[in-house]
Structure formats: structure tokens, C-alpha cells
C-alpha positions as CSV (number, residue, x, y, z in Angstrom):
1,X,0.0,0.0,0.0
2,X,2.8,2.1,0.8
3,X,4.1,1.9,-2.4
4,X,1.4,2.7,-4.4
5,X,1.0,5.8,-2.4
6,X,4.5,7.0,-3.2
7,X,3.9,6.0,-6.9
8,X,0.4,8.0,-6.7
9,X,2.6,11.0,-5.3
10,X,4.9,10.8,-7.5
11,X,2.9,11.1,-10.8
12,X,1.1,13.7,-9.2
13,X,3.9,15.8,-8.2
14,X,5.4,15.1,-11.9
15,X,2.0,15.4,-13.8
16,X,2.2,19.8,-12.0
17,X,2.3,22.4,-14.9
18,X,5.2,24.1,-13.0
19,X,7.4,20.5,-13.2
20,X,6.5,19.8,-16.7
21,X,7.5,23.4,-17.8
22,X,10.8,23.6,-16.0
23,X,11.6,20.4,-18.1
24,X,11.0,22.0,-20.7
25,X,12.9,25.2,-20.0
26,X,16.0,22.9,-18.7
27,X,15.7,21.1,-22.2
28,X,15.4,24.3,-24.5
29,X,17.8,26.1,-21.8
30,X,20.5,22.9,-22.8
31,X,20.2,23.6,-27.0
32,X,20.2,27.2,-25.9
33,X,23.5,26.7,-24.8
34,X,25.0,24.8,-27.5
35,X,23.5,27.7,-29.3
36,X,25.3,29.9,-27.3
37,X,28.6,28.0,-27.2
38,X,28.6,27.5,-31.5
39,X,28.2,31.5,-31.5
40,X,31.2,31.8,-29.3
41,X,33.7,29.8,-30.1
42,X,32.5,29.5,-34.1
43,X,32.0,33.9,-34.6
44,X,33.1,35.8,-31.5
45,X,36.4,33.7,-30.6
46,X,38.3,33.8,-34.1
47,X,38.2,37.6,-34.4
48,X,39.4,37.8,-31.1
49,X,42.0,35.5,-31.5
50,X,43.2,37.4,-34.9
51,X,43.3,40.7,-32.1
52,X,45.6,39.2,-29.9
53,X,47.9,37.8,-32.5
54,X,46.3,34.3,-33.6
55,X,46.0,32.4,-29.9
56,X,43.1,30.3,-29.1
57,X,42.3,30.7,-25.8
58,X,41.8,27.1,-25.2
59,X,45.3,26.3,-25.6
60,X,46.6,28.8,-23.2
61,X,48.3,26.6,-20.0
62,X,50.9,27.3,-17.7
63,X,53.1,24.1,-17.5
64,X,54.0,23.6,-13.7
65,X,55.7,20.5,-14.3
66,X,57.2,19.0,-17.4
67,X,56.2,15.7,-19.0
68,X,58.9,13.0,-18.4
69,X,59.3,10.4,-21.3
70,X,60.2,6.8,-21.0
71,X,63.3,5.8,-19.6
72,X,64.7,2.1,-21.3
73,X,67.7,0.6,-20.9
74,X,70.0,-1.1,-23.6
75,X,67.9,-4.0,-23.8
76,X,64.9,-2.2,-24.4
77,X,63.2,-2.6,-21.1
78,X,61.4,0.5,-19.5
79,X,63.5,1.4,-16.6
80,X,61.1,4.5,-16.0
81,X,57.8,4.9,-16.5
82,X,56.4,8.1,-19.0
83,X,54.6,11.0,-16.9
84,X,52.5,13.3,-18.4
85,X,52.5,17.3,-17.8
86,X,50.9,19.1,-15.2
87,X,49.6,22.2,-16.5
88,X,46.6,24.5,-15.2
89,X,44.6,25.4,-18.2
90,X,43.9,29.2,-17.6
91,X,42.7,29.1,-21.4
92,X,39.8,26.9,-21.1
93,X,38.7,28.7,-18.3
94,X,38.6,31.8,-20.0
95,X,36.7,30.1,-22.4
96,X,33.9,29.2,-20.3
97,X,33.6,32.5,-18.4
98,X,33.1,33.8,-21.6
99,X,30.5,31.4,-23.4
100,X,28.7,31.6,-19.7
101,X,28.6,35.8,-19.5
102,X,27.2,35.8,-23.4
103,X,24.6,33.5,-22.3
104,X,23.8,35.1,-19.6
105,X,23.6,38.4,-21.3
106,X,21.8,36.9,-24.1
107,X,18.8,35.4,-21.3
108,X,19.0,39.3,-19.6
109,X,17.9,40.0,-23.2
110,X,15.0,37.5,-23.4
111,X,13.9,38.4,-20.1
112,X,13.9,42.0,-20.6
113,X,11.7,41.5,-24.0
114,X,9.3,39.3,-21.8
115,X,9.1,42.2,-19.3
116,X,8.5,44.8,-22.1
117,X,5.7,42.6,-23.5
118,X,4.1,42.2,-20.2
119,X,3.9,45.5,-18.8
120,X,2.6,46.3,-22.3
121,X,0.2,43.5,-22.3
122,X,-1.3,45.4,-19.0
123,X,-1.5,48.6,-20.0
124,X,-3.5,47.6,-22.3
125,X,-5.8,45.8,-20.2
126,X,-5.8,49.0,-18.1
127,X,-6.4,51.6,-21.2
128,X,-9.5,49.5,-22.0
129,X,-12.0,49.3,-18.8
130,X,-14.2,46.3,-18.5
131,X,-17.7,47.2,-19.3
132,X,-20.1,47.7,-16.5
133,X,-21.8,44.7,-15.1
134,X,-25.4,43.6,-16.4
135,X,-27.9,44.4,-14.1
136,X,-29.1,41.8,-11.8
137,X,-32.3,40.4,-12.0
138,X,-33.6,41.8,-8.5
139,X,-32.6,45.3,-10.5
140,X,-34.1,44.8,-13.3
141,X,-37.5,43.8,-11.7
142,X,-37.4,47.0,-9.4
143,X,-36.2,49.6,-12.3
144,X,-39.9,47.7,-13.9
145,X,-42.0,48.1,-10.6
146,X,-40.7,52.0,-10.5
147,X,-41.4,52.6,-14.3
148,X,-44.6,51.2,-13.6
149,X,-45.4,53.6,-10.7
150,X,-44.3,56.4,-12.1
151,X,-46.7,55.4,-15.3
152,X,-49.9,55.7,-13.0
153,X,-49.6,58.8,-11.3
């Protein structure tokens, strides 16, 4: 029983409009980004590169310790193992905190449009009133009664 409960909870809490359209916006927000991404490092990054004398920024390292080849001796035995660099990749970093502030200026974009539209949508709503209620029928009846009086007299 206990199970079913969770399972009934579950698909409830999934089956919310909120849950469903954050999936979405996590799933358009991921192509966004490859959007996003392509735009950098396909348009933006090459002319920068050209600027600063042909680097591309993902390449930029500082080497903190050398990489050591293999060591064999006469027989052709490895005596020491090969080690690989240590660098710290500055470049790639640089990279990123650049695709990630052009996506998020691009969504301050977005989100400034929505805004506009909104606040437009409502003064819009506020330029036109909404018409007057209909009279109800207790009104009706006693504008007929007064009409009526005032006929007699």
C-alpha cells in the first residue's frame, strides 16, 4: 500500500504544470546553450583571436611541471615509467567565463523582452475598462416596478 502511495505521489507531483515546464525550459535552456557555445567559439572567438595575435584561448596553459618520457635501458626494457605534464589550463577557463557571461547576457535579453511585452500586455488591459456589469435580476424587476409607478400617477 505504501508503495502505491508514493507512486500515486509521484505522478502527481510530476503530472504539476510548474514540473513539466521547468523540463522544458531545462531542455530548450541545454540547445540554448549549444546555441550559445557555437556562437562563441564559431563567430566571436576567431576575431578575437586574430586581435591578440592568432591564440586560441583554449590552448593557453601554464606548464608547472614537465612531461617526463620513458626511460629504457640497452635491452629495451622500461626502466622509468612516461609521466604526463601538469599544466593549469587558464585558457579553457577563460573560455567558459566567456560562453557563460554571453549566455547570460543573451537570457537578460530574453527576459527583458518578456518584461517589455508584459507590462505592455497590461496597460493595455488598463487603457480599456471592462464594461459595466449587467444588471441583476432583483434590479431589473425593481427599475420595472418603479417605471410602472411612475406610469400611474
Amino acid at each position: 500500500m505504501g508503495k502505491s502511495t508514493f507512486l500515486q505521489e509521484f505522478k502527481a507531483f510530476a503530472m504539476k504544470g510548474n514540473v513539466i515546464d521547468m523540463a522544458v525550459g531545462v531542455i530548450i535552456g541545454g540547445a540554448f546553450g549549444k546555441i550559445v557555445s557555437s556562437v562563441v567559439a564559431d563567430v566571436i572567438m576567431p576575431p578575437i583571436g586574430l586581435l591578440v595575435g592568432g591564440v586560441n584561448f583554449t590552448d593557453l596553459k601554464l606548464v608547472l611541471k614537465e612531461a617526463v618520457p620513458a626511460v629504457t635501458d640497452a635491452a629495451g626494457n622500461v626502466t622509468q615509467a612516461a609521466t604526463d605534464a601538469v599544466t593549469l589550463n587558464y585558457g579553457n577557463f577563460l573560455q567558459v567565463t566567456f560562453d557563460f557571461l554571453i549566455i547570460a547576457f543573451s537570457i537578460f535579453l530574453v527576459i527583458k523582452l518578456v518584461t517589455k511585452l508584459t507590462e505592455k500586455k497590461k496597460e493595455e488591459e488598463k487603457a480599456t475598462p471592462a464594461p459595466p456589469p449587467a444588471p441583476s435580476k432583483e434590479e431589473i424587476l425593481l427599475t420595472e416596478i418603479r417605471d410602472l409607478l411612475k406610469n400611474q400617477k
